[in-house]
C-alpha beads as a LAMMPS data file, in Angstrom:
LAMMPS data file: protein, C-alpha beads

162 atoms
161 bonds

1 atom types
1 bond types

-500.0 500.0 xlo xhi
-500.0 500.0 ylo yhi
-500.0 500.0 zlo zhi

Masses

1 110.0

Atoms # bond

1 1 1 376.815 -224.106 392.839
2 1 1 377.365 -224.868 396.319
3 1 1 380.803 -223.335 398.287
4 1 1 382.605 -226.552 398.069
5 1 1 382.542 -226.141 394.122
6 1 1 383.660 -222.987 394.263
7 1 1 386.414 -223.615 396.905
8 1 1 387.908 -226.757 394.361
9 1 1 390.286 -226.283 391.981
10 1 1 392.666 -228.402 389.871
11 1 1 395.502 -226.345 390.333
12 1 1 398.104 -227.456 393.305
13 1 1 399.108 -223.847 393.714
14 1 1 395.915 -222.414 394.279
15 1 1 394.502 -225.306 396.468
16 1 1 397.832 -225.109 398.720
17 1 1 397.328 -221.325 399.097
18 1 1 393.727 -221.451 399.821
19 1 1 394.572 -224.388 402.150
20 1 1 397.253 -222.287 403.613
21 1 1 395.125 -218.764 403.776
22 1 1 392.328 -220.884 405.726
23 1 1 394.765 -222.583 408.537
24 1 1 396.905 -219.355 409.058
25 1 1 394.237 -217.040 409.744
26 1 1 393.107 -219.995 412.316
27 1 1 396.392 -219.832 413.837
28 1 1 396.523 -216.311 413.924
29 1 1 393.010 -215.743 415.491
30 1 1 394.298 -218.715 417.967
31 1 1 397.575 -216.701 419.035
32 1 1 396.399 -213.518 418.996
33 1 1 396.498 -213.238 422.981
34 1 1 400.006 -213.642 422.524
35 1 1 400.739 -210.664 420.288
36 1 1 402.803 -212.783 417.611
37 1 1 400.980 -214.322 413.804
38 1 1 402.094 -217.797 412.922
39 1 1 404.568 -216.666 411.195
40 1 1 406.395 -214.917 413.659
41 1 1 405.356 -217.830 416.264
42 1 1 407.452 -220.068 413.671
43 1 1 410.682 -218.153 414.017
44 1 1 410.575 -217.641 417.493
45 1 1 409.912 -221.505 418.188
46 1 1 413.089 -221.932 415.744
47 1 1 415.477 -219.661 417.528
48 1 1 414.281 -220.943 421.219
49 1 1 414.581 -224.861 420.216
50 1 1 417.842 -224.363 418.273
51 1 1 419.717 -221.155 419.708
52 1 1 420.808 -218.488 417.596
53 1 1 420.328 -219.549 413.591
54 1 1 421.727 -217.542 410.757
55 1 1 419.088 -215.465 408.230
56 1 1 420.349 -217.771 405.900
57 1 1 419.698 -221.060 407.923
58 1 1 416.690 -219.887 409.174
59 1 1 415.282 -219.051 406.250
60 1 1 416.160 -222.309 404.833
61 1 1 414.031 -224.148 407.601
62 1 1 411.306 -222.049 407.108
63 1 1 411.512 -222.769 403.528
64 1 1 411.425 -219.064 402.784
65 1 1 413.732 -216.303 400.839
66 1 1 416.167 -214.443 403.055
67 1 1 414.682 -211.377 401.883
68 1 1 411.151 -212.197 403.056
69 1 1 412.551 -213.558 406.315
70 1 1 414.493 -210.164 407.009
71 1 1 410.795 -208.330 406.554
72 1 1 409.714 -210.837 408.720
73 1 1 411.990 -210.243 411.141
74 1 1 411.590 -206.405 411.304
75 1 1 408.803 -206.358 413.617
76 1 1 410.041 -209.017 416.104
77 1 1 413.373 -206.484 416.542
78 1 1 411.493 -203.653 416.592
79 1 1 409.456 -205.004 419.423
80 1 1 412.477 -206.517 421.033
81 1 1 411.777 -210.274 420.897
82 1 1 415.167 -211.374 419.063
83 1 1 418.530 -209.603 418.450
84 1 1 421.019 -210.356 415.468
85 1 1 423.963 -211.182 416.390
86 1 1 427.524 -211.082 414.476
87 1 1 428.120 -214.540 413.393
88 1 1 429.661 -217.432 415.514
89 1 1 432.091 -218.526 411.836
90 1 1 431.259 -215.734 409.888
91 1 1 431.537 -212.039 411.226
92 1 1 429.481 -211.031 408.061
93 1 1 426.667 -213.303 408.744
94 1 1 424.039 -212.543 411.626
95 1 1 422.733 -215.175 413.413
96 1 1 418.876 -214.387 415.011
97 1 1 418.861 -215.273 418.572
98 1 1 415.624 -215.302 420.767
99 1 1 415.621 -212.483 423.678
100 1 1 414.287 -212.480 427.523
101 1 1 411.418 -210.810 425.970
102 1 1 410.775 -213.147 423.079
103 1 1 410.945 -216.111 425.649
104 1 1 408.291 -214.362 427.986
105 1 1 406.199 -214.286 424.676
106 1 1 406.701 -217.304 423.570
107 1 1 406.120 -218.988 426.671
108 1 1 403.010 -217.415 426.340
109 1 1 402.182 -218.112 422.652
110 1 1 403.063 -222.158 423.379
111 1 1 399.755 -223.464 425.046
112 1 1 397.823 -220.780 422.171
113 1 1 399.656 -222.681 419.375
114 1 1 399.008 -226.283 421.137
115 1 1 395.303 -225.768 421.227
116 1 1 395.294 -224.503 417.761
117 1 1 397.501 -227.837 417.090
118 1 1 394.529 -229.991 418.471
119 1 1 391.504 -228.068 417.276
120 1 1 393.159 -228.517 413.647
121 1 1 393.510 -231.816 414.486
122 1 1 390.370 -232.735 416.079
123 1 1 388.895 -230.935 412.941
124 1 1 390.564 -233.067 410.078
125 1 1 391.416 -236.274 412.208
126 1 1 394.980 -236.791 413.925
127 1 1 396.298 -239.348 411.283
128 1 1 394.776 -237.147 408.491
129 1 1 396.787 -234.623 409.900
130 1 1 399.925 -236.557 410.449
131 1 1 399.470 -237.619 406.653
132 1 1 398.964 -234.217 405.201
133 1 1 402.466 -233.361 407.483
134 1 1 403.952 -236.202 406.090
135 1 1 402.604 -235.562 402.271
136 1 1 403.681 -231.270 402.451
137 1 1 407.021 -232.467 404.141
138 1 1 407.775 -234.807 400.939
139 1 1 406.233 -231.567 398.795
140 1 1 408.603 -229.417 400.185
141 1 1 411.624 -231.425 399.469
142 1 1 411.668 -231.609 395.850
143 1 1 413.028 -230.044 393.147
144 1 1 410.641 -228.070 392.317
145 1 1 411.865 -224.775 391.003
146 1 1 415.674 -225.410 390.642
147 1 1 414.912 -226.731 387.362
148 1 1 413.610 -224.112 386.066
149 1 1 417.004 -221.839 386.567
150 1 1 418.591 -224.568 383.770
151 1 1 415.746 -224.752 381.927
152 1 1 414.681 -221.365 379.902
153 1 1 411.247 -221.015 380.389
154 1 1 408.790 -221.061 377.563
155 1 1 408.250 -218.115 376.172
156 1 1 404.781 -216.072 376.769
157 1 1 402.589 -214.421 374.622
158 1 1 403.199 -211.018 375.357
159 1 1 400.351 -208.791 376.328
160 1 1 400.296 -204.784 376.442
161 1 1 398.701 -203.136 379.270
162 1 1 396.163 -200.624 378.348

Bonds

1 1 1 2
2 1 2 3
3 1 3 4
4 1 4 5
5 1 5 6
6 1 6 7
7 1 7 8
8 1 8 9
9 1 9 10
10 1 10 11
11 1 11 12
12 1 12 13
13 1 13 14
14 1 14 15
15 1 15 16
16 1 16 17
17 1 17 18
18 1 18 19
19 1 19 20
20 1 20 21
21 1 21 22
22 1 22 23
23 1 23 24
24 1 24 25
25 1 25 26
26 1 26 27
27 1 27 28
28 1 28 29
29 1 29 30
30 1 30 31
31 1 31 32
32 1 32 33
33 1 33 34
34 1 34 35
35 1 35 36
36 1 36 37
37 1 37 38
38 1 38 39
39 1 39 40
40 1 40 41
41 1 41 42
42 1 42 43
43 1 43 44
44 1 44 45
45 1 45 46
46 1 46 47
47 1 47 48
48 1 48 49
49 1 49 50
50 1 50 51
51 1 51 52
52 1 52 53
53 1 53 54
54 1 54 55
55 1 55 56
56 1 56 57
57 1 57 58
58 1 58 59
59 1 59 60
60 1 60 61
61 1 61 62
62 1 62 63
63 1 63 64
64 1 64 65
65 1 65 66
66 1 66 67
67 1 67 68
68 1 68 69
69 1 69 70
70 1 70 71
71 1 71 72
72 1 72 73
73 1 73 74
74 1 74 75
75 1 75 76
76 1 76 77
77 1 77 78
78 1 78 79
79 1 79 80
80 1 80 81
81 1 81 82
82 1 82 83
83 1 83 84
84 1 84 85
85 1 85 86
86 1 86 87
87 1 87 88
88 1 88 89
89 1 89 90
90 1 90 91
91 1 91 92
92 1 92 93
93 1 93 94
94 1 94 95
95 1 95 96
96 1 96 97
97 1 97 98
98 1 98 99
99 1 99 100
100 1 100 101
101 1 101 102
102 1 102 103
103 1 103 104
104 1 104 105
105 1 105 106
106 1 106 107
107 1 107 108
108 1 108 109
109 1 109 110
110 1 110 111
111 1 111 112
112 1 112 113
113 1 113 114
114 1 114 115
115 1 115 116
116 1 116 117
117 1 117 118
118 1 118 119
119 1 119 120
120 1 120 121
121 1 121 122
122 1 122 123
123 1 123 124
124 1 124 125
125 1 125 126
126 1 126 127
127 1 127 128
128 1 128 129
129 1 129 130
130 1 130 131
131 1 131 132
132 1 132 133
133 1 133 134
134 1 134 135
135 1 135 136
136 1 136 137
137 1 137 138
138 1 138 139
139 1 139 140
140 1 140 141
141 1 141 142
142 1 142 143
143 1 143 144
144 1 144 145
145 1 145 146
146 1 146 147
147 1 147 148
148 1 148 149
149 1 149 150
150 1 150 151
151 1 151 152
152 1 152 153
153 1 153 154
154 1 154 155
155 1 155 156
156 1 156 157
157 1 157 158
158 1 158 159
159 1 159 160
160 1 160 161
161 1 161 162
């Protein structure tokens, strides 16, 4: 069994993940110079292009629970890179906003991220790329999910740990 055949799969989930394991740790090993992971990359490149954002509408661009954005977050205040800030409408909400220190680093993380943009691309093909883009942008916008809040899921077998 060659490595292909053990890298397919016909579940979407676990393709997407493995997909997404592969191309993160790429990114990562690209931006490493810059001292920020992809993920982290992705927020800051957020809150520079579009000013302060709240948790909650930054976590809805990121397509990620508010939760998992706050632990995000963590280490990018910790290290001084964005600031909350109280709300500009709501003095409950905080909005993330990008600092001096986050702009030095992303400045710095920008060409990092570009070259991992092109190697991916020179890798997989530029309209290959633009397609899977396109394709993952159409994935991300169903429904997926809120039907299953209305919908009581089936139940399981149940199974007792030993």
């Amino acid at each position: 069994m060659s490595q292909d055949d053990t890298l397919r799969t016909l579940c979407n989930c676990l393709a997407l993940r493995q997909a997404s394991r592969h191309v993160t740790q790429f990114y990562d090993q690209v931006l490493a110079p810059s001292g920020v992971r992809t993920t982290q990359y992705s927020i800051l490149h957020r809150v520079q292009t579009q000013g302060p954002l709240t948790v909650n509408e930054l976590a809805h661009q990121l397509v990620m629970d508010p939760s998992t954005l706050t632990h995000n977050l963590k280490p990018l205040l910790k290290d001084g890179l964005v600031a909350l800030q109280v709300g500009r409408t709501d003095r409950r909400q905080r909005a993330v906003d990008i600092t001096a220190e986050g702009k030095d680093v992303y400045r710095k993380a920008r060409p990092l991220w570009l070259r991992a943009q092109a190697d991916f691309e020179h890798a997989v093909g530029d309209s290959q790329a633009s397609a899977l883009r396109d394709l993952l942008a159409s994935v991300a916008r169903t429904g997926l999910g809120q039907s299953q809040e209305e919908t009581p899921a089936p139940k399981a077998a149940s199974r007792r740990r030993r």
